[in-house]
C-alpha positions as CSV (number, residue, x, y, z in Angstrom):
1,X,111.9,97.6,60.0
2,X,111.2,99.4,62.7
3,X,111.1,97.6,66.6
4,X,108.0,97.0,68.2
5,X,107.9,99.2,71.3
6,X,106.7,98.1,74.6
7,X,103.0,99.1,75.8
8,X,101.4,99.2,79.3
9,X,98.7,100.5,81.3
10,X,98.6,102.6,83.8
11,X,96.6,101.3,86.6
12,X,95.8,105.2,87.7
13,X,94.8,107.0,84.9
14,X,94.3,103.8,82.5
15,X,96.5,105.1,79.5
16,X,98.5,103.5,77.4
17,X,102.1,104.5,77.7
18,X,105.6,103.1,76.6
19,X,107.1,100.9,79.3
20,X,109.4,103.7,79.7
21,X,107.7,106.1,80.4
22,X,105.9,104.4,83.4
23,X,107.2,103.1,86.7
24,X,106.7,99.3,87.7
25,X,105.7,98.7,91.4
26,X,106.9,95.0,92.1
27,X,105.6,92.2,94.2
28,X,108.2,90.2,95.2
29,X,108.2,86.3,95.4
30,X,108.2,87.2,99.6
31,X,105.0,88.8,99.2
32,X,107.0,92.8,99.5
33,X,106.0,95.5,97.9
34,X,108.8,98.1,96.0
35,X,109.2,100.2,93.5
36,X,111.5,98.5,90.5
37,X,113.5,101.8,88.7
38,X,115.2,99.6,86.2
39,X,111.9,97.1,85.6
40,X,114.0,93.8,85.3
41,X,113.7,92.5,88.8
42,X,111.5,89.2,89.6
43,X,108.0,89.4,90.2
44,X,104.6,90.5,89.9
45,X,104.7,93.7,88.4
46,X,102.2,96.7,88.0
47,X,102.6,99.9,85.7
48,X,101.6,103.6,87.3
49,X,102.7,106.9,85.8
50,X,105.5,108.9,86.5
51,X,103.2,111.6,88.3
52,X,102.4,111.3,91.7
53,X,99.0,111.7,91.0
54,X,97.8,108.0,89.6
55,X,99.7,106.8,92.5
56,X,97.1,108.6,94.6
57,X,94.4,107.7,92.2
58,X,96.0,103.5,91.9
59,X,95.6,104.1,96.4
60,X,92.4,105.6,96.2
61,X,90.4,103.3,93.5
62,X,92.3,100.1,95.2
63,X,93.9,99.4,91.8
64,X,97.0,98.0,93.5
65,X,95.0,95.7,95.6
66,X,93.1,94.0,92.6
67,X,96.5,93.8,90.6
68,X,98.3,92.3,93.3
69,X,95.2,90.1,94.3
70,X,96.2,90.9,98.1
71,X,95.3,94.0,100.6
72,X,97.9,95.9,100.8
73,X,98.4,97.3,104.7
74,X,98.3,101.3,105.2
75,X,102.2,101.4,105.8
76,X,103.4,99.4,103.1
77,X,101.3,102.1,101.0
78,X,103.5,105.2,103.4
79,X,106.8,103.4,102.6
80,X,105.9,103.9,98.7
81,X,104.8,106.9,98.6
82,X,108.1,108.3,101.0
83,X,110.0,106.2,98.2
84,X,108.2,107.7,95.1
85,X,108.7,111.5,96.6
86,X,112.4,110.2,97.7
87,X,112.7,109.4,93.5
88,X,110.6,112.1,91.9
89,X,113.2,114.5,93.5
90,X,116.7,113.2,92.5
């Protein structure tokens, strides 16, 4: 019998994916906001696609704001994106 595999949502682009296959971006228990790689850390945790783009479409539609329940400050939105590009190019 065959595992059941993980599902989430993308809050960009609304898709189902595998857990792999998705990023987490965590709210920590301080209130901070970072990307998890290995998706184990504690916290509030939200699902975008690898691709940059639903990260600009999560910031544009305020789709981090409503899963996080909290605004989100323009830098704290900077720092992500500088960590995402950081990541997508290793």
């Amino acid at each position: 019998m065959k595992n059941k595999v993980p599902m989430r949502q993308c809050i960009g682009c609304r898709e189902m994916k595998s857990k792999r296959e998705l990023l987490r971006i965590l709210r920590t228990p301080e209130g901070e906001l970072l990307l998890d790689f290995t998706g184990r850390k504690n916290g509030r945790g939200a699902y975008l696609c690898r691709d940059f783009e639903c990260f600009t479409k999560a910031r544009k539609s305020k789709a981090l704001e409503r899963s996080f329940q909290m605004s989100i400050p323009q830098e704290v939105y900077e720092s992500l994106e500088k960590e995402w590009i950081g990541f997508a190019e290793e």
